[in-house]
C-alpha positions as CSV (number, residue, x, y, z in Angstrom):
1,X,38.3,18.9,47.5
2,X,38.6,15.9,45.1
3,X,42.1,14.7,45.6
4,X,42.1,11.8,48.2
5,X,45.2,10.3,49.2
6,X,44.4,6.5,49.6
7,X,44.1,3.3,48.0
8,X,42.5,3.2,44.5
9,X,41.4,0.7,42.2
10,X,43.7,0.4,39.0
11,X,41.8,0.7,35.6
12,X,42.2,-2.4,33.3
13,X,41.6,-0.6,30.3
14,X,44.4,2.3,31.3
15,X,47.6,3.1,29.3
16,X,50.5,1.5,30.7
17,X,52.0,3.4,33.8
18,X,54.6,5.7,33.2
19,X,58.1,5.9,35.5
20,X,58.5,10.0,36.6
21,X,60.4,12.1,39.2
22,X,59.6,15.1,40.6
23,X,61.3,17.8,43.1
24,X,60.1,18.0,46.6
25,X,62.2,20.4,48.7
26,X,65.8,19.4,48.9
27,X,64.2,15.9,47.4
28,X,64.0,14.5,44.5
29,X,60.9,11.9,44.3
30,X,60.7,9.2,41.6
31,X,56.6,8.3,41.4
32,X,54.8,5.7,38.9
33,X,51.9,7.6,36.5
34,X,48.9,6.1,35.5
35,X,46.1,8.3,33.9
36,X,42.6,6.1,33.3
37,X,39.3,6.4,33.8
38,X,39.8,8.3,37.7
39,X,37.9,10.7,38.9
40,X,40.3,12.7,40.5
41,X,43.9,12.7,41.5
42,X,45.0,9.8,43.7
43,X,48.4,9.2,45.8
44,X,49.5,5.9,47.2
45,X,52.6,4.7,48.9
46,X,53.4,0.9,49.2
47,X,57.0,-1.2,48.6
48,X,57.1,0.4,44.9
49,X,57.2,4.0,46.6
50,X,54.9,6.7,45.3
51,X,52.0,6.0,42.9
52,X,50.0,8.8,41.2
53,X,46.3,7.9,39.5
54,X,44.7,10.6,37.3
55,X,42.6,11.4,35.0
56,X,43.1,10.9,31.4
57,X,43.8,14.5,30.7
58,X,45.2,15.8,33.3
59,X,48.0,17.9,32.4
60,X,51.8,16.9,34.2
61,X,52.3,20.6,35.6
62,X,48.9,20.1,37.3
63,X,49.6,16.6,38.1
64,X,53.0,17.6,40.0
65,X,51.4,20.8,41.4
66,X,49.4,18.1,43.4
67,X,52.0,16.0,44.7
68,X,54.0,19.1,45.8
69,X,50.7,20.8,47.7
70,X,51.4,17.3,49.5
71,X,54.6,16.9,49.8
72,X,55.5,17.0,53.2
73,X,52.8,14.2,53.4
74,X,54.9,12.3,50.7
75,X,58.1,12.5,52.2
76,X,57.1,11.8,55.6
77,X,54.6,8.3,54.4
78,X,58.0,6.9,52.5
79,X,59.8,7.2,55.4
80,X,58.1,5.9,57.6
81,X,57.2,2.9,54.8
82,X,60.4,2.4,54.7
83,X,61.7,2.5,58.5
84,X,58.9,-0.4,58.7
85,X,59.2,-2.5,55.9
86,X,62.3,-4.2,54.6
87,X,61.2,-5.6,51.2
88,X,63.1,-7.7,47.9
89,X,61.7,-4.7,45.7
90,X,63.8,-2.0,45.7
91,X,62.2,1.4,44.5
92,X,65.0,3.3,43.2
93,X,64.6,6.5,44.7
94,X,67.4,9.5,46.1
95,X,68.7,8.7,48.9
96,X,68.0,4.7,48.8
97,X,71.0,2.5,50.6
98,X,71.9,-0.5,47.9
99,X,73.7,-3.6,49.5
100,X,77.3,-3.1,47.6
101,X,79.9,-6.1,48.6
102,X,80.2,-5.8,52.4
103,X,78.8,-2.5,52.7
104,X,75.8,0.2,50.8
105,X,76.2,2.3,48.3
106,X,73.5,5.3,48.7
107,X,71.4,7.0,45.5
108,X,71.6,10.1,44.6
109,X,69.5,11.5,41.5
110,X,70.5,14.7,40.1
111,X,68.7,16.6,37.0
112,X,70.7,15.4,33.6
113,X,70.7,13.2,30.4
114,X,70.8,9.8,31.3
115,X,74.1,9.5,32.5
116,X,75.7,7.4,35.5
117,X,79.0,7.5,37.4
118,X,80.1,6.0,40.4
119,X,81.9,8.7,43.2
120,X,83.5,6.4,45.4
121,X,80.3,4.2,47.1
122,X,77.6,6.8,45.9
123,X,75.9,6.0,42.8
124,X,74.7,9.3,41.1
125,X,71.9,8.9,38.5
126,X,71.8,12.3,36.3
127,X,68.2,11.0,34.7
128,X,65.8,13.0,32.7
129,X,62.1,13.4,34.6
130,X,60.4,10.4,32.3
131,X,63.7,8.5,33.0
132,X,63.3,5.2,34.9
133,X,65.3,5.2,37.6
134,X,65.8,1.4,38.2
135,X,66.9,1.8,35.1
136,X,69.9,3.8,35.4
137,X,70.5,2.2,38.8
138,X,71.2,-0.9,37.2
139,X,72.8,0.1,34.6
140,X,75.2,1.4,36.9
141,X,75.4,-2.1,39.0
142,X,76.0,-3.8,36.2
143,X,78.8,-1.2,35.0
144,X,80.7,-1.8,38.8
145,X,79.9,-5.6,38.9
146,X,81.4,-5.7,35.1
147,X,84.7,-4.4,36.2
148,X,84.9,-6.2,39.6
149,X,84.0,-9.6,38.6
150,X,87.0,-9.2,35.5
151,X,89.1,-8.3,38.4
152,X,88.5,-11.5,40.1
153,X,88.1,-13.4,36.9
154,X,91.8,-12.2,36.2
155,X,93.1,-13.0,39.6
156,X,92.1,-16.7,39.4
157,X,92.8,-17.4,35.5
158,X,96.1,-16.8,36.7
159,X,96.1,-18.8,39.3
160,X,95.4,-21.5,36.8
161,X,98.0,-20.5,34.6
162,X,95.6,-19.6,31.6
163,X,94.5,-16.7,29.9
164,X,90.9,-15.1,31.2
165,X,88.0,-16.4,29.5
166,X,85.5,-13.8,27.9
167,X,83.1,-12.4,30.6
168,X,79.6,-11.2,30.5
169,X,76.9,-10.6,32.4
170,X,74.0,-12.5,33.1
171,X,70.3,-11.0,34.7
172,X,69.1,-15.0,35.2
173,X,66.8,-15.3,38.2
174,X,67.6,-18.8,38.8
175,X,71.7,-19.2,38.2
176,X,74.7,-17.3,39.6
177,X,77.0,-18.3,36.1
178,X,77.3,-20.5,33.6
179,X,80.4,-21.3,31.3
180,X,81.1,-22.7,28.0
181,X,84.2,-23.2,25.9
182,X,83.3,-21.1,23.0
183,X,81.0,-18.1,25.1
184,X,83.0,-17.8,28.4
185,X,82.0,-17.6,31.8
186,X,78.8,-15.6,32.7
187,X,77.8,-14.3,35.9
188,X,74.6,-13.0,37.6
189,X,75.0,-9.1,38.0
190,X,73.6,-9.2,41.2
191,X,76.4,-11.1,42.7
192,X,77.4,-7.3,43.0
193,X,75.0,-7.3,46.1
194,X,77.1,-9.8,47.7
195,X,80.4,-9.7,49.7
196,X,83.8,-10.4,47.8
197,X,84.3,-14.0,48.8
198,X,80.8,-15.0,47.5
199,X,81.6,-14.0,44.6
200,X,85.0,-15.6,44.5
201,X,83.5,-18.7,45.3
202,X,81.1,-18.4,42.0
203,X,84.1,-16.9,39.7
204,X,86.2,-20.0,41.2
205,X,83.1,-22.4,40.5
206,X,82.7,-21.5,36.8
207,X,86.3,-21.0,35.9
208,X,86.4,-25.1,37.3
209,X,84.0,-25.5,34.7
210,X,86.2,-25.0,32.1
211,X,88.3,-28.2,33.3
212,X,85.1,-30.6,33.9
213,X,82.4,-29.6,32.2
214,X,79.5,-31.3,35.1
215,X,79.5,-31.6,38.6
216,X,81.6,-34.7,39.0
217,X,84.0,-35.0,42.3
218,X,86.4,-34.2,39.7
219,X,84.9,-30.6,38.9
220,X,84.4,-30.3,43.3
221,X,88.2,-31.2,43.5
222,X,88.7,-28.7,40.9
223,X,87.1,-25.9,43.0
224,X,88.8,-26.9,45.9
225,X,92.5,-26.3,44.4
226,X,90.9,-22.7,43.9
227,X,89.0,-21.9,46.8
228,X,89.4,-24.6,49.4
229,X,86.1,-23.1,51.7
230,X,83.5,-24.1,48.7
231,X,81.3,-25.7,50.9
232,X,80.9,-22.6,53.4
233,X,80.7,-20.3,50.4
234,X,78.2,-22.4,48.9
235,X,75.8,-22.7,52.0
236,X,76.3,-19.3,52.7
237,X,74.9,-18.4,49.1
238,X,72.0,-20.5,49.4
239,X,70.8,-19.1,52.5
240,X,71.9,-15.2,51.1
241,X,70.0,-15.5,47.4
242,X,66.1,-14.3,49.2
243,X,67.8,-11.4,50.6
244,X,69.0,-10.1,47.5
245,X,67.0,-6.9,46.9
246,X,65.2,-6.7,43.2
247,X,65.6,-3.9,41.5
């Protein structure tokens, strides 16, 4: 037999890997592809879920033929990865739990075209098998987080008796918003991760912004009159932001 399933050494002359899924049972798997210079076919499981090295020309029906003859090996080595681990890197996989606001939303991937919907706190990805799925999970983050935060961005415009500024959305690792008087207010996507009166706190922060344009005791007296807690809400954010998963 010339299959192992361990650790392998990653070619550096190698094609880029390639993001796939394939059906295990009542499972669907999403694995990461890289065909090189190996020997023989090689699985690993780590924080980025399942990993598949091959040959150059192995064919994918023989490829996927190898991870099912293991399957049961497969499903049982991400579980218990993930029972024991509790990492920032999110694989996107079915049956993944997503912090959503004050509770998870849970993944599940069905066959389809690259669509995604939203059925109450489940977020279905209907990917093709070379889809992505972080992808389409995001995507779909960004779609809810889009209509919540012009929710809350509505609620406190009128509290300030003014019109809601423009709103987009913002994938900056370092920044939860920034505003502007001619490009509106932008906020981090991944405040979605969050519960509701974090993000208040930033919506209220940035919407201050369009009063004082700095960080001035006038701008902090600003985002008092909106959300009197700031300081709570602010420390809380600061300790939450490494616990954000990364998807």
């Amino acid at each position: 037999m010339n299959e192992q399933l361990t650790l392998f050494r990653l070619d550096p002359e190698a094609p880029s890997p390639r993001e796939r899924h394939v059906q295990l049972g009542a499972r669907i798997v999403g694995y990461t592809l890289r065909q090189g210079r190996n020997k023989r076919l090689s699985l690993t499981i780590d924080e980025r879920g399942l990993r598949v090295g091959a040959p150059r020309q192995s064919r994918i029906t023989d490829i996927e033929e190898f991870i099912r003859s293991h399957g049961a090996w497969v499903i049982e080595k991400l579980e218990e990865y993930a029972a024991a681990h509790a990492p920032r890197q999110l694989a996107i996989r079915a049956g993944v739990k997503i912090p959503l606001l004050d509770r998870e939303a849970t993944v599940e991937v069905l066959p389809g075209s690259n669509r995604v919907r939203w059925l109450g706190d489940i977020l279905i990805l209907e990917a093709r098998a070379d889809t992505t799925l972080d992808t389409l999970a995001r995507r779909g983050l960004q779609r809810r987080a889009m209509t919540l935060f012009s929710e809350r961005l509505a609620i406190y415009a009128d509290r300030m008796g003014c019109a809601p500024p423009p709103l987009g959305l913002s994938s900056a690792r370092t920044r939860w918003g920034s505003c502007s008087h001619t490009g509106g207010i932008r906020l981090n996507w991944r405040l979605i991760h969050l519960p509701l009166h974090l993000i208040d706190y930033v919506v209220a922060h940035e919407m201050s912004h369009l009063i004082e344009m700095n960080h001035s005791p006038a701008f902090w007296s600003e985002v008092e009159k909106l959300y009197p807690d700031w300081q709570a809400a602010r420390d809380e954010l600061k300790q939450r932001t490494t616990s954000i998963p990364i998807i």
